[in-house]
C-alpha positions as CSV (number, residue, x, y, z in Angstrom):
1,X,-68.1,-1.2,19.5
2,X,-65.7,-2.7,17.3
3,X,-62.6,-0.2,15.9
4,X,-62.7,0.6,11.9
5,X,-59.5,-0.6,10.0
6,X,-57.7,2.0,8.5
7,X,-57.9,1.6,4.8
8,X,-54.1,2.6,4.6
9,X,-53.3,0.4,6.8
10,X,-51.3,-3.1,5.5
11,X,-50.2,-6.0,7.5
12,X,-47.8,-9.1,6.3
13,X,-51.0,-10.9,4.9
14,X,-51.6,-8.5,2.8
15,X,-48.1,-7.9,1.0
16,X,-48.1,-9.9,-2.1
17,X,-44.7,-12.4,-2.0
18,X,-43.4,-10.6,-5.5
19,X,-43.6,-7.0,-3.8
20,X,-40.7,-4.8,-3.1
21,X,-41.5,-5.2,0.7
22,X,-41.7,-8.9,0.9
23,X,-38.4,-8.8,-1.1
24,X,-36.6,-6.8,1.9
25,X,-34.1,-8.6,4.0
26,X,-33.9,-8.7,7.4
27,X,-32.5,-5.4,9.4
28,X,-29.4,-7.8,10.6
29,X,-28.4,-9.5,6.9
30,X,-25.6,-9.2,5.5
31,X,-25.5,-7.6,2.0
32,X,-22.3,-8.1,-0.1
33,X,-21.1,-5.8,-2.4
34,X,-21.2,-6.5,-5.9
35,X,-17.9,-6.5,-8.3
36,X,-19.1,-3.6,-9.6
37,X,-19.8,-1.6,-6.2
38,X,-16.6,-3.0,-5.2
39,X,-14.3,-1.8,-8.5
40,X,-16.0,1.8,-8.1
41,X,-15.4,1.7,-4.4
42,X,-11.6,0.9,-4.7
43,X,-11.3,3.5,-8.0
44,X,-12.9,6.5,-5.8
45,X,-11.1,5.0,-2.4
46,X,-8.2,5.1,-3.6
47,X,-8.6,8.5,-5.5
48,X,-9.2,10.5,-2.2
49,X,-6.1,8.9,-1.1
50,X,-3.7,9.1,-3.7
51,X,-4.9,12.9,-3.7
52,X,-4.2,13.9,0.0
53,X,-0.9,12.4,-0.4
54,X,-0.5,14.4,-3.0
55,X,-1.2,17.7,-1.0
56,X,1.2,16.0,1.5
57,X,4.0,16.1,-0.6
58,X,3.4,19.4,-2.5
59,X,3.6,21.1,1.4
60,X,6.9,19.1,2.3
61,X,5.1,16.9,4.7
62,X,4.7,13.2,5.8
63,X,2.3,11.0,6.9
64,X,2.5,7.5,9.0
65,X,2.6,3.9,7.2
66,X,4.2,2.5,4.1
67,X,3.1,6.0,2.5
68,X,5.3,7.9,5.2
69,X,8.4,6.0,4.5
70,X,7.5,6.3,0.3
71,X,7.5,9.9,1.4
72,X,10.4,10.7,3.7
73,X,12.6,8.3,0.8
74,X,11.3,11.0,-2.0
75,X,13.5,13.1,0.3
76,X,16.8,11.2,0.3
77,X,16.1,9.4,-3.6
78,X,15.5,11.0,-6.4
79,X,13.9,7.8,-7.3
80,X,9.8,9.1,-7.8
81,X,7.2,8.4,-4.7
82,X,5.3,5.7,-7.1
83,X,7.6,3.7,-7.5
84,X,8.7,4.1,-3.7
85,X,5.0,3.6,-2.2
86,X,4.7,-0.3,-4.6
87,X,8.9,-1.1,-3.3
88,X,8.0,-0.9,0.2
89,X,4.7,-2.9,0.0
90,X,5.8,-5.6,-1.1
91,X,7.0,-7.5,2.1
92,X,3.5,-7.1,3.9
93,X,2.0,-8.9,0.5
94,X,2.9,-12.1,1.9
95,X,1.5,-11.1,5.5
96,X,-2.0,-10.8,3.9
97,X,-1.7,-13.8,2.1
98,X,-1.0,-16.2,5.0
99,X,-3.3,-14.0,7.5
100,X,-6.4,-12.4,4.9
101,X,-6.4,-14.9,1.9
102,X,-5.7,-14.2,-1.8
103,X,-8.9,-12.0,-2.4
104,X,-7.9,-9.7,0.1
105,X,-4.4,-9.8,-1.0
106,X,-4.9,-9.0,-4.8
107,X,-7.6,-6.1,-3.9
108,X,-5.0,-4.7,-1.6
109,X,-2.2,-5.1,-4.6
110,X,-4.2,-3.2,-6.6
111,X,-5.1,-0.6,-4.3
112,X,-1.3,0.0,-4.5
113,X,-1.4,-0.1,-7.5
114,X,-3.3,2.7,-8.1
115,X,-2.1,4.8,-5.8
116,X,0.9,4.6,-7.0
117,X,-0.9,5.6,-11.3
118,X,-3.3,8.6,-9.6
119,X,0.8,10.0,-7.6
120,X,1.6,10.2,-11.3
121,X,-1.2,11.5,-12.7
122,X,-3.0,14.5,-10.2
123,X,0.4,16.6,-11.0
124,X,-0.9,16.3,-14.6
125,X,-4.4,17.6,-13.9
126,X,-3.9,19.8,-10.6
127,X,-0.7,21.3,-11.1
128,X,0.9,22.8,-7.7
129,X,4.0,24.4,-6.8
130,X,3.4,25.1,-3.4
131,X,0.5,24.9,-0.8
132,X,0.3,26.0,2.7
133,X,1.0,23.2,5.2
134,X,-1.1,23.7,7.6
135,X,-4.2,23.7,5.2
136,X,-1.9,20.8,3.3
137,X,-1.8,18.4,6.6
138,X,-5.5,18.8,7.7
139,X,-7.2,18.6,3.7
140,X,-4.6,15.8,2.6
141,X,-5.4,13.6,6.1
142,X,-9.2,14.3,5.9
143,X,-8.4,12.7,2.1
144,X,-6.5,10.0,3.0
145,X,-8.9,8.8,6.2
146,X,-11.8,9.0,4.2
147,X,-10.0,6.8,1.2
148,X,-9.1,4.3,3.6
149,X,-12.6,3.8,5.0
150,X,-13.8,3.3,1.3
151,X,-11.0,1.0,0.6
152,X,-11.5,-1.2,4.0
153,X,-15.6,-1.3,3.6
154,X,-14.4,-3.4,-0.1
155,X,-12.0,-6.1,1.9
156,X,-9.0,-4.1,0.7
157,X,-6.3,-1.7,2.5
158,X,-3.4,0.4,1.2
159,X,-0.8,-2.5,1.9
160,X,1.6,-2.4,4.6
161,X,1.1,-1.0,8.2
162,X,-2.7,-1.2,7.1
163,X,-2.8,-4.6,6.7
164,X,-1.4,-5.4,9.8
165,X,-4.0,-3.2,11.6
166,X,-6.5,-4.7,10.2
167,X,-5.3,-8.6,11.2
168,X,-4.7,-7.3,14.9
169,X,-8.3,-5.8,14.8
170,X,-10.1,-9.2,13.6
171,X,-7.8,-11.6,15.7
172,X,-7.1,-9.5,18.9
173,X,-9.5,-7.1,19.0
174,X,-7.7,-4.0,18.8
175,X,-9.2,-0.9,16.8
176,X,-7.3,-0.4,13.7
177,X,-7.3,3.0,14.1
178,X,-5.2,2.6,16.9
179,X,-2.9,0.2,16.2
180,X,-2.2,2.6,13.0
181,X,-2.5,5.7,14.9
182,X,1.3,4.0,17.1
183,X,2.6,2.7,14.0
184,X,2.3,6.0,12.6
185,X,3.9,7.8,15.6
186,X,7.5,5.9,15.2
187,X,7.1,6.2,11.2
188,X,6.3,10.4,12.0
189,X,9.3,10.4,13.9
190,X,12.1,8.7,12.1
191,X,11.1,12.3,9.9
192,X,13.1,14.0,12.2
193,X,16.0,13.2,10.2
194,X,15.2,14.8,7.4
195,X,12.3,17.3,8.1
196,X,12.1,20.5,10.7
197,X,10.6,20.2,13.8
198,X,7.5,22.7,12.8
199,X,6.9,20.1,9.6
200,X,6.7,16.7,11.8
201,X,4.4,18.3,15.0
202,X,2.2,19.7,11.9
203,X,2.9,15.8,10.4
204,X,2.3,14.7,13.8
205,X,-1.4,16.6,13.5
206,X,-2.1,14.9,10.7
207,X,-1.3,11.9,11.7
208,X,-3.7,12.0,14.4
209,X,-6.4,13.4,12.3
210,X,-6.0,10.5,10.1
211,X,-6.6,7.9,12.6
212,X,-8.9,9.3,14.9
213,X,-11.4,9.3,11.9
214,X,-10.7,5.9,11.2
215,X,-11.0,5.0,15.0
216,X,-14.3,6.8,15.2
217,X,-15.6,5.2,11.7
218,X,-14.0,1.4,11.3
219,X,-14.9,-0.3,14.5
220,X,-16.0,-4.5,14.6
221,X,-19.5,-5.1,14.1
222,X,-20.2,-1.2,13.3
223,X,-21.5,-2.0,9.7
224,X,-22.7,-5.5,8.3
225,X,-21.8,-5.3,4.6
């Protein structure tokens, strides 16, 4: 005896061409984000960023990268960290213009860019004088890793060390998270010159905080957009 469709059931053939589901692309297509997904992903990107530095420096500790030398300077300069963070950038803008194209290159400029506007402006709004640095290295690290996967999802980094993680990741394969995660290391050290030793291993942490959740989150082929 022959089976009786379900009524709820649909097949292809019966999908009109102008519905929603006909309009679906394929599970493997690339979807790229619009300006306006991209401006609002560098604006909060860079917001979570800007702000766990922020706790970084209120505690009176560092972090790896181009941000980690702005930071262990605010400690031999009186010159301020946003001014710092942009100075020491600028070398690795010509990197990502030969190696990741203009695009890339201007995003990233003004990802630094705003870093360098929200350092001036959380002070302003969240006014501390002192937090514990413990709680300072592990909230401010969370803060920054999550930033920097916002910021790398919209073809943009934080300049510097970041940019060159990223190039080794696409042309040798290596994990940015790693190739940060040594860079960092020697950056976390050189802090020895100016910090205690109980402020760089609690650095040192945060450090590895930081890159293991870009490790574990920013891999090749891991997301398609």
């Amino acid at each position: 005896m022959p089976s009786v469709p379900d009524p709820s059931a649909t097949t292809a053939a019966d999908v009109p061409s102008d519905s929603p589901v006909g309009d679906t692309p394929p599970i493997d297509a690339v979807i790229p984000h619009r300006p306006t997904e991209d401006v609002l992903g560098v604006l909060t990107g860079t917001f979570l960023a800007s702000l766990g530095l922020y706790f970084l420096q209120t505690a009176g500790a560092v972090t790896g990268g181009t941000a980690g030398l702005a930071l262990l300077l605010t400690h031999a300069l009186s010159t301020p960290f946003a001014v710092l963070f942009a100075l020491v950038n600028l070398p690795f803008f010509a990197l990502a213009w030969w190696k990741k194209g203009w695009v890339f290159t201007v995003k990233t400029a003004i990802c630094v860019g705003l870093i360098s506007v929200f350092s001036l402006i959380h002070p302003q709004f969240l006014p501390l004088d002192e937090m514990p640095l413990p709680y300072a290295v592990i909230g401010g690290n969370l803060l920054m890793g999550v930033g920097l996967l916002i910021i790398f999802r919209h073809g943009a980094s934080l300049g510097g060390f970041n940019i060159l993680a990223l190039i080794l990741q696409e042309r040798a394969g290596l994990r940015a998270g790693y190739v940060q995660m040594a860079l960092d290391v020697a950056v976390i050290l050189l802090s020895l010159l100016v910090l205690n030793i109980s402020q760089v291993l609690l650095s040192a942490l945060g450090g590895v905080i930081l890159n293991v959740v870009l490790a574990l989150n920013h891999r090749p082929g891991r997301y398609r957009a």
